[in-house]
C-alpha positions in Angstrom: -5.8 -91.4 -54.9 -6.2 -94.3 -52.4 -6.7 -93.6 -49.1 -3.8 -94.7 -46.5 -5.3 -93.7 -43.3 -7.7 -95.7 -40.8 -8.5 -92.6 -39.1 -8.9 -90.5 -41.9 -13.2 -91.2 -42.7 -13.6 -90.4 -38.3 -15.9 -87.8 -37.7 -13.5 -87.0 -35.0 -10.3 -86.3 -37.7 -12.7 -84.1 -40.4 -12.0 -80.4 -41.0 -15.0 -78.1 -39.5 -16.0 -76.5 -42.2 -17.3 -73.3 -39.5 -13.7 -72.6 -38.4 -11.0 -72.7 -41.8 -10.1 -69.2 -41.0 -9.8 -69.3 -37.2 -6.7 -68.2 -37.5 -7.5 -65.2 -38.6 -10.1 -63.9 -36.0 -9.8 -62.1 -33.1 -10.4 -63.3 -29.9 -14.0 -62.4 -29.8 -14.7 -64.3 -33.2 -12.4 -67.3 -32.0 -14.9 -67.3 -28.7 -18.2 -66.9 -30.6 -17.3 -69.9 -33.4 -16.1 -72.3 -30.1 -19.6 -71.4 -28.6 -21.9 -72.0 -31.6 -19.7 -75.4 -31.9 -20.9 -76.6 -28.6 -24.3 -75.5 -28.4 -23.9 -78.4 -31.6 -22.5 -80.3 -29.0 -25.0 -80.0 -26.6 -27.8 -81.3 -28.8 -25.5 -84.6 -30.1 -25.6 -85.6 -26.4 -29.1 -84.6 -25.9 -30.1 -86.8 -29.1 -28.4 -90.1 -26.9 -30.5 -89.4 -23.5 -32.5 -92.5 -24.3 -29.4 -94.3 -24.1 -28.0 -92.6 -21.5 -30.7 -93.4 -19.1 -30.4 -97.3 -19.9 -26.6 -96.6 -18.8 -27.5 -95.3 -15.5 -29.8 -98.1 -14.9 -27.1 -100.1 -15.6 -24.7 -99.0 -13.3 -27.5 -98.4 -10.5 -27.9 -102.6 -11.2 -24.3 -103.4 -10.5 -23.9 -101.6 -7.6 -26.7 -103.0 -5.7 -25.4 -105.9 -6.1 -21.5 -105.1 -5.4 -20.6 -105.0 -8.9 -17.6 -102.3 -9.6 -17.3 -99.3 -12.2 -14.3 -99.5 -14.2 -13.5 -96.5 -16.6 -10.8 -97.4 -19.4 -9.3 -94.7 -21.5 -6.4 -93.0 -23.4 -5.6 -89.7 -23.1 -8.3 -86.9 -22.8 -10.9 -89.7 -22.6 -9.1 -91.5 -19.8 -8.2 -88.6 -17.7 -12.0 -88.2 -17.9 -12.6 -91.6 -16.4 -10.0 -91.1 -13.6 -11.6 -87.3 -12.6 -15.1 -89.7 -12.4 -13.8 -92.2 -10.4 -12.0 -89.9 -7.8 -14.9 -87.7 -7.3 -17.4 -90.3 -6.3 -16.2 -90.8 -2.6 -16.1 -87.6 -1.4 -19.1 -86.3 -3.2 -21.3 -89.8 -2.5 -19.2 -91.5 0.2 -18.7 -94.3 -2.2 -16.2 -96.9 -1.2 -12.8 -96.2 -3.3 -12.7 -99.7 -4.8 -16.2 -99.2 -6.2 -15.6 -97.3 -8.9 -12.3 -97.1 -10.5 -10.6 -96.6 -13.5 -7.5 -97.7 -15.7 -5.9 -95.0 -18.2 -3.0 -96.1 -20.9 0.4 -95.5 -20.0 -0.7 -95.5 -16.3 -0.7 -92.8 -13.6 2.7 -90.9 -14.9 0.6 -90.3 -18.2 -2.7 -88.6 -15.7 -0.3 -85.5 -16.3 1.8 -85.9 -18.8 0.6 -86.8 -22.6 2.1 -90.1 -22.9 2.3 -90.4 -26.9 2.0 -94.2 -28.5 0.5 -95.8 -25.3 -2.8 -95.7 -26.6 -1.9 -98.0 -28.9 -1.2 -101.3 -26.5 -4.1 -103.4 -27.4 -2.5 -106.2 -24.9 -1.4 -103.6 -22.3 -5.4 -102.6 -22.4 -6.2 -106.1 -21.4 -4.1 -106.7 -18.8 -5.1 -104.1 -16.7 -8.7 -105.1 -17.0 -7.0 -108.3 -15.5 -5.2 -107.1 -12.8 -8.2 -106.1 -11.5 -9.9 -109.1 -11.7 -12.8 -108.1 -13.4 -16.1 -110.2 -13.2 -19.4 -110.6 -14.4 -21.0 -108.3 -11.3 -18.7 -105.2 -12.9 -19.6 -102.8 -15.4 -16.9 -101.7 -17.7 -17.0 -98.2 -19.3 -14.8 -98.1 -22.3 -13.7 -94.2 -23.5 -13.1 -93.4 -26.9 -14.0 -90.3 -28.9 -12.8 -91.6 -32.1 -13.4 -95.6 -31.3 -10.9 -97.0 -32.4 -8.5 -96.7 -29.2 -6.7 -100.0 -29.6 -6.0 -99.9 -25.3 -9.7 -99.6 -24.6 -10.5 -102.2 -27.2 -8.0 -104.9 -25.4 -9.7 -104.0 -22.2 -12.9 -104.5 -23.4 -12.3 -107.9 -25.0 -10.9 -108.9 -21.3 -14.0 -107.7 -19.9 -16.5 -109.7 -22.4 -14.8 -113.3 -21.5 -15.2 -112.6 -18.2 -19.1 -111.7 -18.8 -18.8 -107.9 -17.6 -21.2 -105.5 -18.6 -19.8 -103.1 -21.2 -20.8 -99.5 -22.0 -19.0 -97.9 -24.8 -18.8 -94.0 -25.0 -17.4 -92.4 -28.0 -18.0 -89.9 -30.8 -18.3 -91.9 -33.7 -22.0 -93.0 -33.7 -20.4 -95.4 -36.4 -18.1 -97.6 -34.3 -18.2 -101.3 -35.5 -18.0 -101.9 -31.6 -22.0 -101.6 -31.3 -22.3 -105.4 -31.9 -19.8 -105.9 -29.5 -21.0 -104.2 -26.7 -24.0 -104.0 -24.2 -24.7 -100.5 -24.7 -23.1 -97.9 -27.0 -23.6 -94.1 -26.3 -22.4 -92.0 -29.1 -23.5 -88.2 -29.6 -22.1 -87.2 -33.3 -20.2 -83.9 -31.8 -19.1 -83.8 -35.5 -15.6 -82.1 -36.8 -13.6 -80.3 -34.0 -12.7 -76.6 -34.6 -9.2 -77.7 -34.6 -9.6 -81.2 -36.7 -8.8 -83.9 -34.3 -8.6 -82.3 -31.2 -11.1 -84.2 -29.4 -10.3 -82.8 -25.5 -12.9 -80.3 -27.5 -16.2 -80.9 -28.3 -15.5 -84.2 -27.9 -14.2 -84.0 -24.7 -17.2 -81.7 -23.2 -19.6 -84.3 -24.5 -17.8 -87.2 -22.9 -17.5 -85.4 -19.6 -21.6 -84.6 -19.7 -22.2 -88.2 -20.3 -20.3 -89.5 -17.8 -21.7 -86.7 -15.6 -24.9 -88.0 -16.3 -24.4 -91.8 -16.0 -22.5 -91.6 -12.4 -24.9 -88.8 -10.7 -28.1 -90.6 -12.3 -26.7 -93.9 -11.2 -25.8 -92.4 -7.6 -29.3 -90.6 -7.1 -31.0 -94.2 -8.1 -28.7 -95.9 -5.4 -29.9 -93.8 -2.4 -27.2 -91.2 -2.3 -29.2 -88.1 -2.1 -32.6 -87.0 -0.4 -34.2 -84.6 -3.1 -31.2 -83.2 -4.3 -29.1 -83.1 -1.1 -25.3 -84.6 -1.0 -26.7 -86.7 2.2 -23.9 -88.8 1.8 -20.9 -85.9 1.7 -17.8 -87.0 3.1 -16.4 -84.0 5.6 -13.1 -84.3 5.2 -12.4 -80.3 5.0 -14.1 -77.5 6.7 -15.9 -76.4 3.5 -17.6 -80.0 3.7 -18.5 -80.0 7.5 -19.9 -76.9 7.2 -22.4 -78.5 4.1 -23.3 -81.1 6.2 -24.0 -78.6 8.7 -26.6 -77.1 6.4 -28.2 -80.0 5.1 -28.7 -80.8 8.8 -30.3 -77.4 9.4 -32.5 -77.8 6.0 -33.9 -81.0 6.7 -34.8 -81.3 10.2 -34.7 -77.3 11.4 -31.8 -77.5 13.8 -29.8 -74.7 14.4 -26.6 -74.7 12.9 -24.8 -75.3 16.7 -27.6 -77.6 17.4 -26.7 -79.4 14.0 -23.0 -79.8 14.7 -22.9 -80.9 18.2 -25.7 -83.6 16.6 -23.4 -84.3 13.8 -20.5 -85.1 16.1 -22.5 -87.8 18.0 -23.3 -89.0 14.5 -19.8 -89.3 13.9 -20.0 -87.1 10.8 -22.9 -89.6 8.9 -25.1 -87.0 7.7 -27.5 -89.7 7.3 -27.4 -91.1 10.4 -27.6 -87.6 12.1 -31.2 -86.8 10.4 -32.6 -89.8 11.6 -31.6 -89.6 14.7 -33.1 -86.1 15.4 -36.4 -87.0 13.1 -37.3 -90.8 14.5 -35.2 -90.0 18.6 -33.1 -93.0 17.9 -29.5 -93.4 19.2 -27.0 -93.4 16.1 -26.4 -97.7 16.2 -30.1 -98.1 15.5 -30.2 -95.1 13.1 -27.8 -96.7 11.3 -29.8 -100.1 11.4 -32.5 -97.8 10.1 -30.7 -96.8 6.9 -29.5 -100.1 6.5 -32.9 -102.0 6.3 -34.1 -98.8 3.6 -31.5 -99.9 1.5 -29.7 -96.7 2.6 -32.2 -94.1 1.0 -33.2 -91.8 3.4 -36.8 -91.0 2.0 -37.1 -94.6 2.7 -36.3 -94.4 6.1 -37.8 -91.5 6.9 -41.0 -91.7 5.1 -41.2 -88.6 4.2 -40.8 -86.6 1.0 -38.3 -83.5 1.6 -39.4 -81.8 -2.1 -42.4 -79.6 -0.3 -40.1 -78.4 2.7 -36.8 -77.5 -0.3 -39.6 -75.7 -2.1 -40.9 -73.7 0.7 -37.6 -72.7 1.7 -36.6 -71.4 -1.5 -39.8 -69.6 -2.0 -38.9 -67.9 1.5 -35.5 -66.9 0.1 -37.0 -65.5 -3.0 -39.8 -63.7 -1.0 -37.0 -62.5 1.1 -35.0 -61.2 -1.5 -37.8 -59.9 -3.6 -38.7 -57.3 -0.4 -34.7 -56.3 0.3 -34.3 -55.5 -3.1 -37.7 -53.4 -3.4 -36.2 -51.3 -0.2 -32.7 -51.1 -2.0 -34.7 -49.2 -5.1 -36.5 -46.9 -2.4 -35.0 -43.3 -2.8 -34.1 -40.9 0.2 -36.9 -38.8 -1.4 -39.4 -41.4 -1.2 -38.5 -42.8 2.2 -38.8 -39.1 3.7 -42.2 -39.2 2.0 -43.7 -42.1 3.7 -42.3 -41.7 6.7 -43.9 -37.8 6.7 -46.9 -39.9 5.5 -47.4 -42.1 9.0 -47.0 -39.0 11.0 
């Protein structure tokens, strides 16, 4: 019988052949098949890493010089994209326009499934164009199956303009390779439930883009081992982190730390190198600006021995608190009777 369907050969679409009677299990079977799945999962994005890492040294490139992130995606894939760009600024006090992304069918469908709007090849493209995309900008289509016809519109937009594209998706077959700068697919293989891809699909996605925007933030300066330096404190919770990574790296007291981070005006940055170097926060600032904002730069000083030292405190610590929470009554009499 000939086949009808485009999407029927995807390794995205095929039936698991782990999970045909799924629907008879009980919950703890259900749980245990899901888990063995993505432990698979796990080791088709571990088999890309190679790629991966040329990805964040993309993206590392195009923002040191200016260039903009641009996610593009349908559905699951897309609201991946938009959960990346929104977290950047708070977590590394990127600027908002920096990294951005475009979903089909447009905010209402962030949501709300949004049926058929994935299929706008010319919708895809002109949102790539209302941004004015340029060669400076990376583009990062997202596509477990490929064949999203949105992302593929946006992508052609962002190849005449000479953008850099990376192409995520699940089908380490994609006839896109030759059209792209760099393709990252781990083969997640068939879904538990065939063709739900906000499933192992949609976990591997998220870990590669995980990857790609942390890596690429790290190699841009925006942590100091691996402290957020670059938090935004816009809620308690996050003052009181900044408060912290205050007390961590230079030894000021938490009180000390605030009334420091308040002259700072909140730049956790500039508040460190103002208490390690004694300058006033305009030149601190001129400081991070002439390390190209990385604080071991400015600093020049490697913060890995003092994070190590301090955990190794806190496990000593907690190594003798729980040896006197094992102590019995019995035995504490004992060696007390024992020093008289």
């Amino acid at each position: 019988m000939p086949v009808r369907s485009k999407w029927q050969s995807l390794p995205t679409e095929a039936i698991n052949a782990f999970s045909l009677g799924i629907d008879k299990l009980a919950a703890d079977d259900i749980v245990d098949v899901m888990l063995n799945e993505d432990r698979k999962m796990l080791e088709a994005v571990r088999r890309e890493r190679e790629r991966i890492a040329v990805g964040v040294e993309m993206i590392a490139a195009a923002l040191r010089k200016g260039g903009r992130i641009i996610f593009v995606g349908a559905g699951t894939s897309g609201r991946l994209g938009i959960l990346e760009s929104a977290e950047m600024p708070p977590t590394f006090g990127t600027e908002p326009d920096s990294i951005q992304a475009v979903m089909a069918g447009g905010r209402d469908a962030i949501f709300a499934a949004k049926e058929g709007v994935e299929d706008h090849y010319e919708e895809g493209a002109r949102a790539v164009s209302r941004l004015r995309t340029t060669k400076k900008d990376i583009v990062i289509g997202v596509s477990a199956s490929g064949m999203t016809q949105f992302v593929r519109g946006a992508l052609t937009i962002a190849r005449k303009v000479g953008a850099r594209i990376i192409f995520v998706t699940c089908d380490p077959g994609t006839e896109l390779q030759t059209f792209v700068d760099l393709t990252i697919a781990p083969g997640v293989g068939a879904e538990v439930i065939a063709g739900s891809t906000r499933l192992k699909a949609g976990t591997a996605t998220k870990l590669v883009l995980n990857i790609l925007t942390t890596g690429a933030m790290i190699r841009t300066g925006k942590t100091y081992g691996n402290l957020m330096v670059d938090v935004q404190t816009g809620s308690e919770k996050l003052k009181d982190r900044a408060r912290r990574i205050v007390n961590i790296v230079t030894g000021l007291e938490y009180e000390e730390a605030d009334r420091l981070l308040k002259v700072a005006h909140w730049n956790v940055k500039a508040a460190i190198v103002m208490q390690k170097t004694g300058l006033p926060y305009t030149k601190a600032l001129s400081r991070l600006r002439k390390a190209h904002d990385s604080m071991r730069e400015a600093l020049g000083e490697d913060i890995e021995p003092r994070l190590r030292g301090l955990l190794q405190g806190h496990a000593e610590a907690a190594s003798v608190a729980n040896e006197f929470a094992t102590v019995k009554p019995a035995d504490t009499a004992a060696r007390k009777r024992t020093r008289l």
